[in-house]
C-alpha positions in Angstrom: 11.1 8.7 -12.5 11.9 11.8 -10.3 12.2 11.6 -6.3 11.2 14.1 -3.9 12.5 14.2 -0.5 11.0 15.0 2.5 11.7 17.0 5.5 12.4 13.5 7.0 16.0 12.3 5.8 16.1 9.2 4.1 12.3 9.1 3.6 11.8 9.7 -0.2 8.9 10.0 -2.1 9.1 8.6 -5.5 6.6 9.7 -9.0 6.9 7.2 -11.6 7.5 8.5 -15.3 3.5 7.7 -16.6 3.5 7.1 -20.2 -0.2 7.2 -20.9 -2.5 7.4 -24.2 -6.0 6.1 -25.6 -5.2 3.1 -24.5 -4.5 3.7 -20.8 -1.2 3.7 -19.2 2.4 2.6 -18.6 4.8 2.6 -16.1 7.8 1.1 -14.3 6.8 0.8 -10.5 10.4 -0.5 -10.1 13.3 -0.6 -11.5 16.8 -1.7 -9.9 19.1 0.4 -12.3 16.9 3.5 -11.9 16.8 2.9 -8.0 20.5 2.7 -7.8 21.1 6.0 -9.9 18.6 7.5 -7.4 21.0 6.1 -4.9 18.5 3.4 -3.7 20.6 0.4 -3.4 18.0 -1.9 -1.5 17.7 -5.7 -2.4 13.8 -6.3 -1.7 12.8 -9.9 -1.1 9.4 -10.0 -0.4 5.9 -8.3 -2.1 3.0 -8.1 0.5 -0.7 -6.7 -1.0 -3.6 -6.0 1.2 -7.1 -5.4 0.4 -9.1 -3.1 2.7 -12.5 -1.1 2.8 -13.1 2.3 3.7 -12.4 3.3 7.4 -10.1 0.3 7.6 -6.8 1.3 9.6 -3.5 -0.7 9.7 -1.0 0.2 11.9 1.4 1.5 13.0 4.0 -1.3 12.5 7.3 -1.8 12.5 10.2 -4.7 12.7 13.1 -4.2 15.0 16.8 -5.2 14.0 18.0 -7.3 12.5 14.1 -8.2 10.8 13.8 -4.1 10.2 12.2 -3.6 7.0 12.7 -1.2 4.3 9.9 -0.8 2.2 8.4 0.6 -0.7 4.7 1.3 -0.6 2.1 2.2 -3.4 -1.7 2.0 -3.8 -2.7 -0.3 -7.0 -6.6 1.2 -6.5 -8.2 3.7 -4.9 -6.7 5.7 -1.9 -5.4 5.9 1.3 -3.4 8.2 3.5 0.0 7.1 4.2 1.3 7.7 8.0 5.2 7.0 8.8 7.2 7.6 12.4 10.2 8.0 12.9 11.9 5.8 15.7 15.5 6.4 15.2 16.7 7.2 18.2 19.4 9.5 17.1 17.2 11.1 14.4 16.8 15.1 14.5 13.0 14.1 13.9 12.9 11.3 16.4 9.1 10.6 17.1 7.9 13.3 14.3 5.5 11.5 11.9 4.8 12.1 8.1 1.5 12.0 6.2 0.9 11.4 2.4 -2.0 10.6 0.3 -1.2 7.6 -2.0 -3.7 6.5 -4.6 -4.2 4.5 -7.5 -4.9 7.3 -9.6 -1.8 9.7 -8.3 0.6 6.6 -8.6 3.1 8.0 -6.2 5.3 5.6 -4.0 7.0 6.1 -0.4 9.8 4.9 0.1 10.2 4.2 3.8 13.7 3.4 5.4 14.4 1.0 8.5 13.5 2.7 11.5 10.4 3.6 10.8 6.5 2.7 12.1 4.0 2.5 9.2 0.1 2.3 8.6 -2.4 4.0 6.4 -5.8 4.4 6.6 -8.2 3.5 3.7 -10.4 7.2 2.6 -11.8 6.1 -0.5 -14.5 2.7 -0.7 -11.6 0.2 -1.0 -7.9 0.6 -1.8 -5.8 -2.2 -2.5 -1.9 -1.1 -1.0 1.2 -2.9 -2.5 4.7 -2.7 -0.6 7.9 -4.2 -1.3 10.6 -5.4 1.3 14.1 -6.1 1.9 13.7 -8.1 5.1 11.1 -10.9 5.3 8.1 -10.9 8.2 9.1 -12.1 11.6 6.6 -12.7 13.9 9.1 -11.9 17.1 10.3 -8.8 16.1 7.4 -7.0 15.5 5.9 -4.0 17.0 3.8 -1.4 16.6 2.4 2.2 18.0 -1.0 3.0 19.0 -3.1 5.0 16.3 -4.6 7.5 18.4 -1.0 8.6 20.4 -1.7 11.8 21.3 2.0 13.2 21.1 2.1 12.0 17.2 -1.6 14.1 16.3 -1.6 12.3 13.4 -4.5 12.8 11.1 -5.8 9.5 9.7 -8.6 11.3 7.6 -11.3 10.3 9.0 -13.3 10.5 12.6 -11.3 8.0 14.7 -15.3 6.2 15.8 -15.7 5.6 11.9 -11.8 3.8 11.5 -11.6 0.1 11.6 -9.0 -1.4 13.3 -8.1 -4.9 14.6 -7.9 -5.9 18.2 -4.1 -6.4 17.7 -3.4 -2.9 16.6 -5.8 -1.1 19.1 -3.4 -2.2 22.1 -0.4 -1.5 20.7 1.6 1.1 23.2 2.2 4.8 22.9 5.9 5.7 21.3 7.0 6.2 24.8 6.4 2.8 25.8 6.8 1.1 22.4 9.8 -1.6 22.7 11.5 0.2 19.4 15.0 -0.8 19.3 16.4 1.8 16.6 
């Protein structure tokens, strides 16, 4: 397992040891020990999959304190492009976002500290996205940014007619108006 940080702090991207032969494949997706050598000391406690078809976006979401979420995202099939923000106030890349594609076949994880908004968007026919978390859901901390802000320019992969996205998410507020407590 080998990690590979980003211009983000704290934001790591993670590429599983893939032992693989006639057969097909192994890895360990996690493991604790291996985390905590990588000096990942996070105590997840909950597992949430989704299932979406192509042009299907989700997000940008976050949960403020003390519900804010660390999490640890990979795609089990297919792909999708991976879209973080940074909301920490005191950050040096406050409001700066970062894009990765994550897919079934390149088995690479994100790992995404608190204080951060996350969505992807789904590029290939369907993708099925597995994260893991160290915070359960709650429904009154949430909140989210709007897709389309035009002072993140982020790149979803696809022309924003062709994306799918749920009522919910297409109000959401710009960063400037979001209520991000970090």
């Amino acid at each position: 397992m080998k990690i590979e940080e980003t211009f983000i702090k704290d934001l790591i991207i993670i590429e599983p040891t893939v032992f693989g032969d006639d057969r097909g494949y192994f890895f360990e997706a996690y493991n604790k020990t291996k985390f905590n050598n990588l000096g990942i000391d996070i105590e997840f406690v909950q597992d949430n999959q989704s299932f979406s078809k192509k042009g299907t976006l989700r997000g940008l979401h976050y949960q403020n304190p003390p519900f804010a979420q660390t999490k640890l995202v990979r795609v089990l099939d297919g792909e999708i492009i991976d879209v973080v923000v940074d909301l920490r106030k005191k950050s040096a890349t406050f409001g700066e976002s970062f894009t990765i594609v994550l897919s079934g076949e390149n088995k690479k994880q994100l790992f995404v500290p608190q204080g951060f908004a996350h969505g992807f968007s789904v590029i290939s026919e369907t993708a099925t996205v597995m994260y893991k978390c160290d915070q359960f859901y709650n429904k009154e901390s949430e909140g989210g940014i709007k897709f389309d802000d035009p002072s993140l320019n982020i790149d979803w992969g696809l022309e924003l007619k062709d994306l799918i996205i749920s009522e919910k998410d297409q109000i959401l507020p710009f960063i400037g108006n979001c209520n991000s407590l970090f």
